[in-house]
N, CA, C and O of each residue as an XYZ file, in Angstrom:
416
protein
N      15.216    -20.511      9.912
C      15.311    -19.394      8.998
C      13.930    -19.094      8.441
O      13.386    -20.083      7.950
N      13.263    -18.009      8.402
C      12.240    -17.175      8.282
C      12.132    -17.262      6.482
O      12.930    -16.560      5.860
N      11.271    -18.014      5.796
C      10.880    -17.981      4.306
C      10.325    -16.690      4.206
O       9.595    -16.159      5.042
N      10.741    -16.178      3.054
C      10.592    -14.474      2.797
C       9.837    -14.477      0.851
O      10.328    -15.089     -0.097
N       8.962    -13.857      0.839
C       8.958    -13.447     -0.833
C       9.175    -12.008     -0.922
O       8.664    -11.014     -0.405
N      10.213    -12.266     -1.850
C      10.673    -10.578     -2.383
C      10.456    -10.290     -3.429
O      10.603    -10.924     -4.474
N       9.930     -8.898     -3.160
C       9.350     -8.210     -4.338
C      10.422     -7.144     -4.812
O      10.685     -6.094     -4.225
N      10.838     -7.486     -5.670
C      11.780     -6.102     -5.952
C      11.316     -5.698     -7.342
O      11.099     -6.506     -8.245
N      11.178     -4.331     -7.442
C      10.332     -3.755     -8.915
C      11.277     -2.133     -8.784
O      11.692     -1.487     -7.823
N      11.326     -1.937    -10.301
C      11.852     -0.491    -10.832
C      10.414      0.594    -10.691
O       9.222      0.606    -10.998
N      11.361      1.380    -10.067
C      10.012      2.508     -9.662
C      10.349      3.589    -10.218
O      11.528      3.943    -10.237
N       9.595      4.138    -10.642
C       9.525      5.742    -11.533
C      10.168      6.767    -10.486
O      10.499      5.828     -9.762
N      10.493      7.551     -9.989
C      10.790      8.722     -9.036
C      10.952     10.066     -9.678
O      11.999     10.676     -9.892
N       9.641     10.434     -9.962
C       9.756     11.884    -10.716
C      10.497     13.192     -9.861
O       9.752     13.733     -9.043
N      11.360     13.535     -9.933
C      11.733     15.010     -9.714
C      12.080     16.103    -10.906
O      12.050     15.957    -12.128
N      12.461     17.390     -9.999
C      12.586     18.230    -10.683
C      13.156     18.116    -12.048
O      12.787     18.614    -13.111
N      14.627     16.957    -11.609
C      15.629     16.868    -12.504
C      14.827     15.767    -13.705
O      15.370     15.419    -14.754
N      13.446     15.343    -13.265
C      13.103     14.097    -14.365
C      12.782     12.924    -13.737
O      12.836     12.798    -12.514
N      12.465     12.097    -14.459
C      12.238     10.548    -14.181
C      13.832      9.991    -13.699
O      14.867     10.433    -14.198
N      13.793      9.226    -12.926
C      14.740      8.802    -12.643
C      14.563      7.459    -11.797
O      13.894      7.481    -10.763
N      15.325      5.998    -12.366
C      14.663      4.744    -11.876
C      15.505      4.730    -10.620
O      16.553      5.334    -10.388
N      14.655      3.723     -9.699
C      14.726      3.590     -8.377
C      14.941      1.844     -8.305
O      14.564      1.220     -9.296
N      15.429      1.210     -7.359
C      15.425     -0.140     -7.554
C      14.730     -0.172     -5.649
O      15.347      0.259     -4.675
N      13.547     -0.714     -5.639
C      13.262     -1.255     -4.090
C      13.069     -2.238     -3.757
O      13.407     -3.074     -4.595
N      12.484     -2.803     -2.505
C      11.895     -4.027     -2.130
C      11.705     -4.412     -0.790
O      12.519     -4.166      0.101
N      10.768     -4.941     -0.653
C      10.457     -5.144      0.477
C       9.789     -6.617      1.169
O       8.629     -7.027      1.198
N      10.948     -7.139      1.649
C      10.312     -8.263      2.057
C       9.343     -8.507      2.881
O       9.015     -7.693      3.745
N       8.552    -10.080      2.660
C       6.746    -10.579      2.554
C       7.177    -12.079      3.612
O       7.701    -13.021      3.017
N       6.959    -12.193      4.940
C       7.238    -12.960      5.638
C       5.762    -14.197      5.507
O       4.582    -13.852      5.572
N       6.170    -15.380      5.350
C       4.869    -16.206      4.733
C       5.191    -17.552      5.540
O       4.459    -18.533      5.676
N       6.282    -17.370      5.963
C       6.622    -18.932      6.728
C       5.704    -19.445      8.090
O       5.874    -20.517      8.672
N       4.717    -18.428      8.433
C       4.190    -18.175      9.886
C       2.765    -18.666      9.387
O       1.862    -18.659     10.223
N       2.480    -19.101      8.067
C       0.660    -18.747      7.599
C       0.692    -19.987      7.113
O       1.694    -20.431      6.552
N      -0.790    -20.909      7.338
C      -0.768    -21.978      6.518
C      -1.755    -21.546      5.362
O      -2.954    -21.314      5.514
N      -0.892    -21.464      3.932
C      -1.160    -21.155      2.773
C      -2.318    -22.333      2.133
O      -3.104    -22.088      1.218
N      -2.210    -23.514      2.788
C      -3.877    -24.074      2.341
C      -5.006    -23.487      2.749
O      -6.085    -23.862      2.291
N      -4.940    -22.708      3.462
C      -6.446    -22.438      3.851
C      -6.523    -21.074      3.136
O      -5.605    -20.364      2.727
N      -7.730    -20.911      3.097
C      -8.205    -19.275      2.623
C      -7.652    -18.095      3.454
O      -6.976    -17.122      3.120
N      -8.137    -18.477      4.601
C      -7.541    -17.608      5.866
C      -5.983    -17.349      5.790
O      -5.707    -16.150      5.752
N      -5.092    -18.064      5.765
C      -3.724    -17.611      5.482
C      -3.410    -17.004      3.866
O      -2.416    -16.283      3.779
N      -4.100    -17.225      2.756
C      -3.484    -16.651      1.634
C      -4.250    -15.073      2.097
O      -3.594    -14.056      1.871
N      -5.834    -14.925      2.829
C      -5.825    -13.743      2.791
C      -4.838    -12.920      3.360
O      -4.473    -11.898      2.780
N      -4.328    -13.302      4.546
C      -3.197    -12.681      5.530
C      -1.917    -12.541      4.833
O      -1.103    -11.652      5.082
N      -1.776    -13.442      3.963
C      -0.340    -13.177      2.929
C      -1.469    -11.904      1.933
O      -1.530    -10.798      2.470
N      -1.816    -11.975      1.365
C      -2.583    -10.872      0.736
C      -2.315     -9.398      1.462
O      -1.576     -8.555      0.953
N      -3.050     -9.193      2.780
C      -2.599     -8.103      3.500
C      -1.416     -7.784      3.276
O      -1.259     -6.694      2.727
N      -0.102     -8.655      3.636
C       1.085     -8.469      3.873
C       1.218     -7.809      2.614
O       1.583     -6.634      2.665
N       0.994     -8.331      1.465
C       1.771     -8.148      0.002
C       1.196     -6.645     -0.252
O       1.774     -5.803     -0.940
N       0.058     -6.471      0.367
C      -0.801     -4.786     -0.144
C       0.220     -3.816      0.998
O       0.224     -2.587      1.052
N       0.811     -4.490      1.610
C       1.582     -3.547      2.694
C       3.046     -3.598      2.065
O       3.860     -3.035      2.796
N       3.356     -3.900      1.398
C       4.402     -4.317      1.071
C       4.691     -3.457     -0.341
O       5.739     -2.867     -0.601
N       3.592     -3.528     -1.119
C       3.157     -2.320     -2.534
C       3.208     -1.023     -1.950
O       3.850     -0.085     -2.422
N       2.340     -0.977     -0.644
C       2.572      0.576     -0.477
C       3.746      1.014      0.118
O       4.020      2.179      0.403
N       4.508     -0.091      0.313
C       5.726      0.813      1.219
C       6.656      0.774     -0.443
O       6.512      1.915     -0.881
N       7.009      0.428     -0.873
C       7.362      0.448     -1.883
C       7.325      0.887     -3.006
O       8.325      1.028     -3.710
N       5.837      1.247     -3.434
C       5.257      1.703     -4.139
C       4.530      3.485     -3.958
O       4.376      4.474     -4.675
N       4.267      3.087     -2.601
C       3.446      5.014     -2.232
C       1.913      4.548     -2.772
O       1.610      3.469     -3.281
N       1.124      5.604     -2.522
C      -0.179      5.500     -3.113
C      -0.109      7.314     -3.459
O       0.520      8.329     -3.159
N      -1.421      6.747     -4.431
C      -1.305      7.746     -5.459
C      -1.829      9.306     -4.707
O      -2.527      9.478     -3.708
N      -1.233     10.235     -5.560
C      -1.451     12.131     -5.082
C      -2.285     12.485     -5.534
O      -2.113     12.688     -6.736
N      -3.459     12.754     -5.090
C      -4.312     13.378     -5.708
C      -4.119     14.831     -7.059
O      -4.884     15.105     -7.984
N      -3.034     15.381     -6.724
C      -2.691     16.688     -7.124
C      -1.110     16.491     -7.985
O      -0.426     17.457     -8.321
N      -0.818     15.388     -8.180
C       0.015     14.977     -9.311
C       0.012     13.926    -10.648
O       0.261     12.727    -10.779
N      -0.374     14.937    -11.506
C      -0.812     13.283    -12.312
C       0.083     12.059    -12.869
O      -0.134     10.857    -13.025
N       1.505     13.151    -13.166
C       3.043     12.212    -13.784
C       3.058     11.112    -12.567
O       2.812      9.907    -12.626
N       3.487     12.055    -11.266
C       3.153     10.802    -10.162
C       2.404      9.615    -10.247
O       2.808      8.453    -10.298
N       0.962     10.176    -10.258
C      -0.256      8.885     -9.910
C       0.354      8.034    -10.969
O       0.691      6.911    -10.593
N       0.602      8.393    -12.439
C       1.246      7.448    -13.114
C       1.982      6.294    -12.889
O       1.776      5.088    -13.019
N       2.943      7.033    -12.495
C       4.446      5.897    -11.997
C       3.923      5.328    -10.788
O       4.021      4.104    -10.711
N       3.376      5.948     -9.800
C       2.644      4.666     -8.663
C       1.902      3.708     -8.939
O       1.788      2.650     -8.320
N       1.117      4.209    -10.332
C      -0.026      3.147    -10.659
C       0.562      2.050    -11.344
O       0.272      0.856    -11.264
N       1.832      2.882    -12.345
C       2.200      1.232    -13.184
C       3.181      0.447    -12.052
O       3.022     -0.756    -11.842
N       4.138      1.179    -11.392
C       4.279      0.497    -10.073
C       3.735     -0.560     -9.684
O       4.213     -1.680     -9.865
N       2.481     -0.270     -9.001
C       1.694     -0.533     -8.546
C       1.299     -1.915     -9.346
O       1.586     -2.885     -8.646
N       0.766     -2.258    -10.515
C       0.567     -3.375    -11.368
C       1.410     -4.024    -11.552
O       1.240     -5.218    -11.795
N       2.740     -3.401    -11.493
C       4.067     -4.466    -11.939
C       4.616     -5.173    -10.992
O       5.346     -6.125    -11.267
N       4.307     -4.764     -9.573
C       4.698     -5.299     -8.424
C       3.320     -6.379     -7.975
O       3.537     -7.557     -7.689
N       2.156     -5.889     -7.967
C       0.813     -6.738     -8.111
C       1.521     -7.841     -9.174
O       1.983     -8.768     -8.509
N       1.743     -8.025    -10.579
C       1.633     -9.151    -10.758
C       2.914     -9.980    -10.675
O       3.051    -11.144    -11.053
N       3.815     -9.196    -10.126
C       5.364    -10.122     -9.733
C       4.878    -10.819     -8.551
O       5.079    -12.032     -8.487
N       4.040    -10.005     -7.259
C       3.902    -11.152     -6.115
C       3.109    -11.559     -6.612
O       3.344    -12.720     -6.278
N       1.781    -11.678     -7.525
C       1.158    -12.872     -7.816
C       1.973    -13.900     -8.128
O       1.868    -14.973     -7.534
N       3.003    -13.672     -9.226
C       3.247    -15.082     -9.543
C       4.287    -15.494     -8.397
O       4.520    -16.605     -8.875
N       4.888    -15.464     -7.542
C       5.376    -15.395     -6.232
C       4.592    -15.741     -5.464
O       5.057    -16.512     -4.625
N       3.823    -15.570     -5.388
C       2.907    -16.442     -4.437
C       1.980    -17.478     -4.895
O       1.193    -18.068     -4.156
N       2.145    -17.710     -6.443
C       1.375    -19.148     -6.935
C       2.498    -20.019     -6.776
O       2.225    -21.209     -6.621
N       3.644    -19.701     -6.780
C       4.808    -20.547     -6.643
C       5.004    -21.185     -5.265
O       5.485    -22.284     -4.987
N       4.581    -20.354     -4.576
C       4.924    -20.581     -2.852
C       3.755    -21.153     -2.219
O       3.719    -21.685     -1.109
N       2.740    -20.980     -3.087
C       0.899    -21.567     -2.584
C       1.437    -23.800     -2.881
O       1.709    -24.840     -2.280
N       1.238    -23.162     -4.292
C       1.593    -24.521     -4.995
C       2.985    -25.739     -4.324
O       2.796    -26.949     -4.196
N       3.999    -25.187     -4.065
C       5.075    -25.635     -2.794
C       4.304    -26.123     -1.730
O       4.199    -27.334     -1.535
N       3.825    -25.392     -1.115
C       3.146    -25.575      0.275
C       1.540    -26.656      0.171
O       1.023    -27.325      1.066
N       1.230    -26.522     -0.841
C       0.209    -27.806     -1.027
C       0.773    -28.943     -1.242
O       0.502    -29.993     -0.660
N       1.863    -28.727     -2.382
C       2.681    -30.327     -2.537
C       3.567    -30.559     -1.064
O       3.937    -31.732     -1.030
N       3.955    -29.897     -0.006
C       4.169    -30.406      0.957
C       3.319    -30.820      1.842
O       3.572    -31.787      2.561
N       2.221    -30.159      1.909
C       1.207    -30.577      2.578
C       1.116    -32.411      2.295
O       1.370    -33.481      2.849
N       0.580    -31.848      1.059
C       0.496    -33.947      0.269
C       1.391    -34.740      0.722
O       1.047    -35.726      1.374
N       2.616    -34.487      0.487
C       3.708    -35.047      0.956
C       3.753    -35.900      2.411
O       3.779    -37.111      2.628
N       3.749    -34.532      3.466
C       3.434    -35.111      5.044
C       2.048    -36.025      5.094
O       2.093    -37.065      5.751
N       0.738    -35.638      4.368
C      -0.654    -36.215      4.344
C       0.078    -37.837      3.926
O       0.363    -38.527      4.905
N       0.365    -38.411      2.588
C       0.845    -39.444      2.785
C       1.724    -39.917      3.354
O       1.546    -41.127      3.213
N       2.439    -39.795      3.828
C       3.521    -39.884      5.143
C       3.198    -40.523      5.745
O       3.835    -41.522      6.078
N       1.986    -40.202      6.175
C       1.431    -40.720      7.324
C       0.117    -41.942      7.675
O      -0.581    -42.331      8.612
N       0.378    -42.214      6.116
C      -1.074    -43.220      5.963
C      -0.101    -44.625      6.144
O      -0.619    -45.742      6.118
């Protein structure tokens, strides 16, 4: 089974009729990356910026209520997978340790 971090965040959706909340999310596949090294948190990094914009949109030049709600979007979902991924970094080092003495 494929370890997933999900981001799910309330999104603004301005129309005609008004603001109106949205519930999304989009799952962050991390089970494939070894999260000790630099090289895999950057590649979980990618994933998670791909993961904001599908979810999130990037901002309209020519709407400002919009750019709004994408931008706080945008921060509220930034710091939900942060702490989502200090949780899943920190896991994956104490297993690391784990197997490392294992084996002494």
């Amino acid at each position: 089974m494929k370890a997933i971090v999900r981001m799910t965040i309330v999104v603004l959706a301005i129309s005609a009729a008004g603001a109106q909340a949205r519930q999304a999310s989009s799952p962050v596949a991390y089970k494939d990356l070894d999260l000790s090294s630099g090289h895999g948190r950057a590649i979980l990094k990618g994933r998670i910026n791909q993961a904001i914009d599908q979810v999130c949109g990037r901002p309209i030049s020519y709407d400002p209520p919009v750019n709004n709600a994408i931008a706080r979007c945008r921060r509220e979902t930034e710091r939900q997978a942060r702490d989502d991924v200090n949780k899943v970094v920190a896991r994956s080092s104490q297993q690391f340790d784990e197997r490392l003495a294992g084996k002494r």
